[in-house]
Steps between C-alpha positions, in 0.01 A plus 500: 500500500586845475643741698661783347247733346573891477205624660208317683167432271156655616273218575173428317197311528454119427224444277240282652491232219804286379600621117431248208804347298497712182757577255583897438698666217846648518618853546704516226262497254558184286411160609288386807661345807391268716645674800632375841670715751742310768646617819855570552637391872391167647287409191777524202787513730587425821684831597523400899884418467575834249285750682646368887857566354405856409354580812801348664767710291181820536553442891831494501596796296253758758567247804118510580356132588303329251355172599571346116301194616199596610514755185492265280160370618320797412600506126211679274453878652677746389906518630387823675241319773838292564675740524294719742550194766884618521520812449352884567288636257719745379752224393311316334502629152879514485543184614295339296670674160820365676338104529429545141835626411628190687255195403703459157820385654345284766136367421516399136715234491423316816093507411411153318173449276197294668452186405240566161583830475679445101267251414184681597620835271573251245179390518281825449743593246452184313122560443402555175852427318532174267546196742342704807228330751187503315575507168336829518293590150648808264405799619520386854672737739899461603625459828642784702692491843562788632654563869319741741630570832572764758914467501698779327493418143873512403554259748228258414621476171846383606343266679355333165767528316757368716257166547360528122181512543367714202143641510398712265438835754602621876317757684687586828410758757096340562365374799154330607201672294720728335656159313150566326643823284757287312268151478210760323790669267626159379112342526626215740226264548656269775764628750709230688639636839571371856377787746146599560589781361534416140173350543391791551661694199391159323104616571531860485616419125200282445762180437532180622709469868686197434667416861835355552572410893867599456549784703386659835119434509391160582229302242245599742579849462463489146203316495319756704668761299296374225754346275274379219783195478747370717803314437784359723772631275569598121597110425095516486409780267571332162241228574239774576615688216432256270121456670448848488570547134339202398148696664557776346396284141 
C-alpha cells in the first residue's frame, strides 16, 4: 500500500449501491480499454523492507526516533499522517521532501514484487490481443493496467522498473476517494487494492473493488469495507480475470 502522497485527499461519499462491471473508453482518444487500476504498496509490492530502511536512514540523519516497525503496519495514508507521529507540525513538510529525497537509495532495491503481482498485469494487458483469455471478438476492447496510488510518483515508477513490471500508466500522489480522479480520467472499471481505502476510491469511481488481503487491513475489514471481491493475494486475480471477461460476452 501506499504511503507517500504529496498532500492528503478530501474524502467523499460511498455510493450506496456496488458499481456494475462495465467496460469504458480511453482518454486518449483512439481505442477503448478495458481498464483496471492496481494499488502500489502491499498489493503490487511489498515495500515493508524498502520503506523501514528509509525511515531508518530518515531517523538517523535528524536523530528523532522512528519506530520503523510499527510504521510499516500502517502502510496506505499518506507519508505525512506518519510522519505527524514523530515529529512537530512544523517539521513535517521538510521532512517529508527529505524521506523522498532519500527513498531512492534505500527502498527500491530491497522492495520485492508480491507473489501475482507480474502475472496479474499480464493478464489485463493480455485481453483483447491475439492469443489473450477469451478469444475476445474484433472490435472488442484492449486491456489496460494502469497503477494508482498515493506514493510520490517518481518513486513509484522506480519501483516498476527496477522489478519490471510494465503497466501501461502510474498515477502517484492519490489517496482513498481521491484514487477516484485518476480511475474516472483513464475510465477504470475494476480497481484492485489492499486498504479500505482503495475500496473506497474503487466506489467513489463507480468500479469494481477487487480486494487483495496483502497489506494492513484484515479480510474482515475489507469485507465490511464493501470490497465487491476478495482475494487472498494476486496469485488469484488471473482466474477471476478470466471469469470476469468471459461475463462481460
Amino acid at each position: 500500500m501506499s504511503s507517500h502522497p504529496q498532500q492528503p485527499a478530501p474524502a467523499a461519499p460511498r455510493p450506496s449501491q456496488a458499481p456494475q462491471p462495465q467496460a469504458r473508453p480511453g482518454t486518449d482518444g483512439s481505442n477503448q480499454a478495458l481498464t483496471v487500476g492496481f494499488d502500489l504498496d502491499m498489493t503490487l509490492i511489498d515495500s515493508r523492507p524498502g520503506i523501514k530502511a528509509a525511515y531508518l536512514e530518515l531517523a538517523a540523519e535528524t536523530g528523532t526516533h522512528i519506530d520503523a516497525d510499527l510504521a510499516i503496519t500502517r502502510l496506505g495514508p499518506p507519508l505525512e499522517q506518519e510522519l505527524a507521529h514523530w515529529f512537530p507540525d512544523d517539521q513535517i513538510q521538510p521532512v517529508a521532501d527529505r524521506y523522498r529525497a532519500l527513498y531512492p537509495e534505500y527502498a527500491i532495491a530491497p522492495t520485492p514484487a508480491l507473489p501475482g503481482a507480474r502475472e496479474a498485469i499480464a493478464a489485463v494487458r493480455a485481453y483483447g490481443t491475439s492469443g489473450g483469455p477469451g478469444t475476445p471478438a474484433p472490435g472488442t476492447p484492449r486491456g489496460r493496467a494502469i497503477v494508482v496510488t498515493a506514493k510520490h510518483e517518481p518513486n513509484a515508477k522506480l519501483h516498476l522498473a527496477h522489478l519490471g513490471i510494465e503497466p501501461d500508466a502510474v498515477i502517484g500522489w492519490l489517496w482513498a476517494e481521491a484514487k477516484a480522479e485518476a480511475l474516472r480520467e483513464y475510465g477504470a472499471s475494476v480497481y484492485v487494492g489492499d486498504h479500505v481505502g482503495d475500496v473506497r476510491g474503487a466506489h467513489t469511481a463507480g468500479a469494481l473493488a477487487v480486494a487483495v488481503a496483502t497489506g494492513p487491513c484484515s479480510a474482515d475489514d475489507l469485507r465490511a469495507a464493501g470490497a465487491d471481491v476478495l482475494l487472498s493475494d494476486l496469485t488469484e486475480f488471473p482466474a477471476w480475470w478470466r471469469s470476469y471477461v468471459a461475463d462481460l460476452g
